[in-house]
N, C-alpha and C positions, 0 to 999 in steps of 0.2 A: 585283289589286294585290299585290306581296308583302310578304309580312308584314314589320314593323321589326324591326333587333334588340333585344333590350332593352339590349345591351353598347353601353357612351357612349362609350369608347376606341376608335378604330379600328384596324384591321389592315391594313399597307401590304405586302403579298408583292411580292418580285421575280420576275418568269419568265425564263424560261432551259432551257438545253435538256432539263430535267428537267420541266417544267412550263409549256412554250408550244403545246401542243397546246389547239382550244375542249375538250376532253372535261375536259382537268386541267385548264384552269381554270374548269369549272364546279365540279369539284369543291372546286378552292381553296376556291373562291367558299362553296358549301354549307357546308367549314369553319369558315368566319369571314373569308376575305378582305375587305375593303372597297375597299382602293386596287392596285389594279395597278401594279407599276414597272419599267422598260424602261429598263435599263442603254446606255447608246450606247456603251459600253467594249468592247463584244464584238458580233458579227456585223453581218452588212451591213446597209442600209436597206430593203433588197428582202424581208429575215428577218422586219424590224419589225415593215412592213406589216404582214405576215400576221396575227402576233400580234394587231397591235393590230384587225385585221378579227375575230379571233377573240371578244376582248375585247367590242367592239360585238356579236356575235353573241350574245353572253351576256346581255349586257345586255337587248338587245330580247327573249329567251327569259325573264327573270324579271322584266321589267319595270319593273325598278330602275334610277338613275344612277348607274353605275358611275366613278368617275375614271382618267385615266389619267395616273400622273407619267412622263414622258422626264427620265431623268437623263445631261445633257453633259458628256461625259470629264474636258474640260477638260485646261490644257497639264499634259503629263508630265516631270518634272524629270529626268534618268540620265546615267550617266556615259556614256563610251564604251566600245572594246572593248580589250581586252591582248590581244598577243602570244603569250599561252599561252592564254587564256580567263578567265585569274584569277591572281590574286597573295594570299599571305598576310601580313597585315599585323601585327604584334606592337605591344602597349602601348607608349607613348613613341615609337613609331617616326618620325620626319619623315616626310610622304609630301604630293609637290605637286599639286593640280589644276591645270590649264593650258588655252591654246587651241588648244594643236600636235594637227591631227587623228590623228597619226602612234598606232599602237597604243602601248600602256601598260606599262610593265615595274614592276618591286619597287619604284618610286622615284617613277612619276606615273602619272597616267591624263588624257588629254581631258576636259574637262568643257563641252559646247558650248554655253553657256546664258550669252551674253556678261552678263544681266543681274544675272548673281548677280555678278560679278564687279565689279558698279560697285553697289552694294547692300550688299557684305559689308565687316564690319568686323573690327579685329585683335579677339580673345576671343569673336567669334562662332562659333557651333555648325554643324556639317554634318554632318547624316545620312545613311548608307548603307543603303541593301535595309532599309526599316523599322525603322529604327534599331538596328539590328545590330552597327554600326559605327559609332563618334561619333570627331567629329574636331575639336581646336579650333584657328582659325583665330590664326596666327603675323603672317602679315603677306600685303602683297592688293597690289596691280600690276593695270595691265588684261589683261596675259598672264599672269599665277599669281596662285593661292592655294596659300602654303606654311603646313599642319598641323601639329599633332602628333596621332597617334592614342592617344583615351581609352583603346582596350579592345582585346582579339587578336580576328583573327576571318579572313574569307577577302572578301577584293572581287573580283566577276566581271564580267563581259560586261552592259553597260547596265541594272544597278540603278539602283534608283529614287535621287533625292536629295531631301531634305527642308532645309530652312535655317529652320530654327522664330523665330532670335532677331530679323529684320528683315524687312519689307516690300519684295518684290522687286517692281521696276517693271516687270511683265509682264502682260499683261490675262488676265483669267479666259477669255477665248473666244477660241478658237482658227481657226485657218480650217475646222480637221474640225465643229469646234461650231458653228459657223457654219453650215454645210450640214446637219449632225444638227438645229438648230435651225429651218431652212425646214421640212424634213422632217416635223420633228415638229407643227406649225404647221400644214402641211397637211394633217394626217392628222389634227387636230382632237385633241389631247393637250391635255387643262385644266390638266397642272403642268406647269413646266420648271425643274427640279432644277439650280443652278448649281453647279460645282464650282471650288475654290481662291479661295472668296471672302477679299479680306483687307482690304475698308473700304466701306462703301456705294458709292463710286462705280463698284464691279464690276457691283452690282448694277444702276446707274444704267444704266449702257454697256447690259445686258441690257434693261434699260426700255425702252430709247430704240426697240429691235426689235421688241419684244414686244408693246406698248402693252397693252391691253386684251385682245388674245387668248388668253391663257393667264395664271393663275398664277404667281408667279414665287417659287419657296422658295431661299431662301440654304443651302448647308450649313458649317456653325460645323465648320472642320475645323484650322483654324489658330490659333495663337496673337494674332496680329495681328485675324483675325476678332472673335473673345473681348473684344480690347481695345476694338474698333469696333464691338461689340455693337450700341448704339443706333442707333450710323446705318444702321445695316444693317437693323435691325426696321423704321426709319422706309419703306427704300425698299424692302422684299419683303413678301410676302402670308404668308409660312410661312420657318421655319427649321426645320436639322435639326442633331441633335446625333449630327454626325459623327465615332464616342468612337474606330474605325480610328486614321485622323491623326493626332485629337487625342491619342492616346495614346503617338502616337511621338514627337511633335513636344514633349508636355510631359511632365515624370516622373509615372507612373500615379496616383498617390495625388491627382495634382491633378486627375483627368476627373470623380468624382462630386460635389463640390462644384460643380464647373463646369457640370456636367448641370442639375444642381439652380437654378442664377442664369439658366443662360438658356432652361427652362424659367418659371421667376419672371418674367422681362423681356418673355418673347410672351406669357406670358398676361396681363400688366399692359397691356399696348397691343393684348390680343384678337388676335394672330396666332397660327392654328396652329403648332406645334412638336413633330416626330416623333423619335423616339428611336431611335439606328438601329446598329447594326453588333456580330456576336458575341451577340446575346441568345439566341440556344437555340444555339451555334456547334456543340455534339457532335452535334446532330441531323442535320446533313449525313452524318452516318455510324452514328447511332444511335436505335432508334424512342424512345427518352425522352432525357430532357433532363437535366442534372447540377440537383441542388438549391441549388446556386450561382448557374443559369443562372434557374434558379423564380423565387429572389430579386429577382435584377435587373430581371426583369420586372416584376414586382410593386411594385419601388419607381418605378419609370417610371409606372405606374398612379397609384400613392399621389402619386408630385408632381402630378399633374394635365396628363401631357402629353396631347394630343387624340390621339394615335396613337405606335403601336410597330413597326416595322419588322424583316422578314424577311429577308436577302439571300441568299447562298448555300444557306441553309436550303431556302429552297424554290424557289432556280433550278438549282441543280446536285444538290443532297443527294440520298440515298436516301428520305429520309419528307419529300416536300416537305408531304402534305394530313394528314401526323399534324403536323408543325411548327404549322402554322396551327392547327391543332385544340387542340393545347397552348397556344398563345398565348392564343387565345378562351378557353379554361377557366380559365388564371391570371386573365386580364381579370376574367373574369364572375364567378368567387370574387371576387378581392378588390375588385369592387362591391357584392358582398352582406355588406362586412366594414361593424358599426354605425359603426367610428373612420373607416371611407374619404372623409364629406365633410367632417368634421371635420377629419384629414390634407390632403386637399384646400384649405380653408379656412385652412388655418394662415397661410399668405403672401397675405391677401383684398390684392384690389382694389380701391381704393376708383373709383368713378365719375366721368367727367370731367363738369366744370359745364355741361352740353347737356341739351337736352330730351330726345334719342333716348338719352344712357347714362341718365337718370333713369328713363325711361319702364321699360325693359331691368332695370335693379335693380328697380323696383318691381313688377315681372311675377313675377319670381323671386322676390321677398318675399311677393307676394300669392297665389301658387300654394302655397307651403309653409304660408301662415296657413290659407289656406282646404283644406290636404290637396285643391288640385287635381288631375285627372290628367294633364293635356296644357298645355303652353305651347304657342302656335298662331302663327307669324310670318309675318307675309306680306313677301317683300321680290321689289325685282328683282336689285339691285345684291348682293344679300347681306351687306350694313351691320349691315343688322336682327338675322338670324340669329349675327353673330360678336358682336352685343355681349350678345345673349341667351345665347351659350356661351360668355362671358369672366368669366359669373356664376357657371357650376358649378354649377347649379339641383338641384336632387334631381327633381325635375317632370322628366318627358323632354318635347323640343322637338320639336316639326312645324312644318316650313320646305315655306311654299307660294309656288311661284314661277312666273312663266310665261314664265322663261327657262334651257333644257336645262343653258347652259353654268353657270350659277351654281347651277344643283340637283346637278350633279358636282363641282362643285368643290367646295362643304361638304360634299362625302361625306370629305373630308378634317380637319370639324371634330367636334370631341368633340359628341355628344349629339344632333347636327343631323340627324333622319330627313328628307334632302327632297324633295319631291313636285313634279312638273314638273305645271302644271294653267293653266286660263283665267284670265286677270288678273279683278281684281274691278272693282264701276264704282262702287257706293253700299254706305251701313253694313247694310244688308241682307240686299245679298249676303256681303258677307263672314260674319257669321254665318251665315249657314246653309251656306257654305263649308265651315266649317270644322268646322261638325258634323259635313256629309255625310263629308268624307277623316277626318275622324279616326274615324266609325263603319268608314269602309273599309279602311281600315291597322288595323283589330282594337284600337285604341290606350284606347277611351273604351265605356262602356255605358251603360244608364240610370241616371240622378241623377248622374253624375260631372259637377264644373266643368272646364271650361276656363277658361283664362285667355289673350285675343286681344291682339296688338299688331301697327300696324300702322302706316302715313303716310299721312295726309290733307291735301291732295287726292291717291288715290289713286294709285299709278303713278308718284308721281313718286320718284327714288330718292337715300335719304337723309335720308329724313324723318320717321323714326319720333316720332311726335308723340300716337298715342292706345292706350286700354288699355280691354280690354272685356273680363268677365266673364258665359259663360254658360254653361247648363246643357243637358243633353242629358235630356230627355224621352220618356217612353213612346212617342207616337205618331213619332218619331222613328227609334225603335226597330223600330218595324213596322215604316214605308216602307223599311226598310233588313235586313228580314226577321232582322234578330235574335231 
């Protein structure tokens, strides 16, 4: 069995052509990987596969539940093409968007995205190529949008558009995502990453697909998202703090506070939430990291996200397995910092009026009263496990399941080591269950408590209803040749 990490934060690396070989990503993996991510923005389905063959390859080689997130393009906003390739545009300058396909000169460009155009209001904002270019909208027709441009700069051949200030009536899935989403489905991928979410009902649309087969994480990359925060946690398993977007889309000084709330908001209602974009970004081209980049990580730690995310770094970079190895090292410092559950702790959740959050707080109170060494969860659904890691325990958690798909999938939550193993039948077995995996995951020795929680009658999911305290014994210890 492979050993646990002791690090409670996960590490989500993207692959890419720097690092979609099985060889690098084992070595990912040795690093500190946890979660695998497979951008659907770049190469074919047929590239995927592989990958994700490779992935399972590894997996079965260390014997661990590895996750796999499939992250969906989702639709791409851009202007059209100019005449020359590009026009330079000066502060105050009037400049129209329109729906004439015809090339673009000093004066307009195509903008083929009829939806912005029934959506946009006079004083609303339109961004160009990452906010490079901001433009504010004069007046709106279903064949123009006439600007003024905020700032000098150059517009070229099919830049991106961004429109931060309203909710454009366009669905998050697209027909590419659509088919990336069968694909990924059938290839057994436990997350599916949506992209341009802007109110719960994106995600809903996504549900309706998905049902049960995978995971479904929203990424918090727009403004409008931000504002729909809640319905959105209500209707995804995981969010990601998408700071790319968000940072173009709102002026930068507003992304760390905003990290910081909807970090606060998944962990209040127990969904994972990863932190994602630029955190070691000089490593794509440098074996260390700026002490700027250290920081960042490190406060992502301290707020209590369940995981921190890789992209570039270790899909394209030159040090994809030093990236990772950086990450893990910041992680695991500042876990061993005395303030970090205390910093953690600062924004507590309090428990909802159910048997199962009662049970879940009082595992985690009973485990730090009695300096336990293991919390021990048995679930199918993995209910159990997420409101066990909504606590922020100091105790590390062992998640025993006897279903593959929900032991990879809280490979995605803070703290959760989980073990795919035989369901239990009587209170019997589950102790001695849990002695045996936790003697065998290296977790527990002689005299150390555990602390068990579980649902009775057995197996069934959702039920977290009992809490058992036991101890691990000498002759225990023998049969298990310690």
């Amino acid at each position: 069995m492979f050993k646990p990490r002791r690090r409670k934060v996960r590490i989500v690396a993207t692959l890419g052509p720097a690092s979609r070989s099985q060889e690098m990503i084992e070595k990912l993996f040795a690093a500190g990987a946890d979660v695998f991510r497979i951008n659907m923005s770049h190469g074919s389905q047929a590239d995927r596969a592989e990958v994700i063959a490779a992935i399972r390859a590894v997996e079965e080689k260390q014997g661990r539940p590895i996750p796999i997130l499939v992250d969906l393009q989702g639709p791409k906003l851009r202007v059209g093409s100019f005449a020359s390739g590009g026009v330079d545009i000066k502060a105050n300058q009037l400049f129209v968007f329109d729906t004439n396909p015809n090339p673009g000169d000093d004066n307009r460009v195509h903008l083929p995205h009829p939806e912005i155009f029934s959506a946009l209001t006079v004083g609303a904002t339109l961004l160009v190529d990452d906010g490079k270019l901001r433009f504010v909208t004069t007046a709106v027709s279903p064949e123009r949008i006439e600007t003024k441009a905020m700032v000098s700069g150059r517009i070229s051949n099919h830049k991106g558009v961004n429109v931060p200030d309203v909710v454009i009536p366009l669905t998050a899935l697209t027909a590419k995502d659509r088919s990336d989403l069968e694909f990924a489905l059938e290839q057994g991928a436990d997350w599916i990453a949506l992209s341009f979410v802007q109110t719960g009902a994106d995600v809903a649309e996504l549900r309706a697909l998905v049902g049960n087969r995978a995971g479904i994480l929203a990424k918090i990359e727009k403004p409008s998202a931000v504002q729909y925060l809640d319905e959105i946690l209500d209707q995804a398993d995981a969010v990601m703090v998408a700071r790319g977007d968000l940072g173009v889309e709102l002026p930068p000084e507003d992304v760390p506070p905003i990290q910081k709330q909807i970090i606060a908001a998944a962990r209040a209602k127990g969904k994972p939430v990863v932190v994602a974009t630029q955190m070691l970004e000089s490593m794509i081209t440098s074996p260390s990291p700026t002490r700027a980049e250290v920081s960042d990580v490190a406060n992502a730690v301290y707020d209590g996200a369940d995981a921190v995310m890789l992209s570039a770094e270790s899909a394209a970079g030159s040090y994809p397995v030093e990236a990772v190895s950086m990450m893990d090292q910041i992680a695991a410092r500042v876990e061993t910092d005395p303030s970090y559950t205390m910093r953690m702790h600062f924004n507590d959740t309090d428990p909802e009026a159910t048997s199962e959050d009662a049970i879940s707080a009082a595992a985690a109170q009973t485990a730090e009263t009695l300096n336990a060494k293991l919390i021990v969860c048995f679930t199918s659904s993995g209910a159990t496990a997420r409101r066990a890691a909504r606590e922020r325990p100091t105790t590390p958690i062992m998640v025993l399941t006897p279903r593959l798909d929900t032991a990879r999938r809280l490979g995605l939550m803070w703290g959760a080591h989980a073990i795919r193993t035989k369901d239990i039948s009587n209170f019997e077995e589950m102790i001695a269950k849990s002695k045996r995996m936790a003697l065998r995951a290296h977790l527990v020795t002689g005299g150390d408590k555990i602390v068990i929680t579980a649902g009775f009658p057995f197996g069934t999911p959702g039920s977290t209803n009992l809490l058992h305290i036991a101890k691990i014994i000498g002759d225990e210890l023998k049969a298990h040749g310690k």
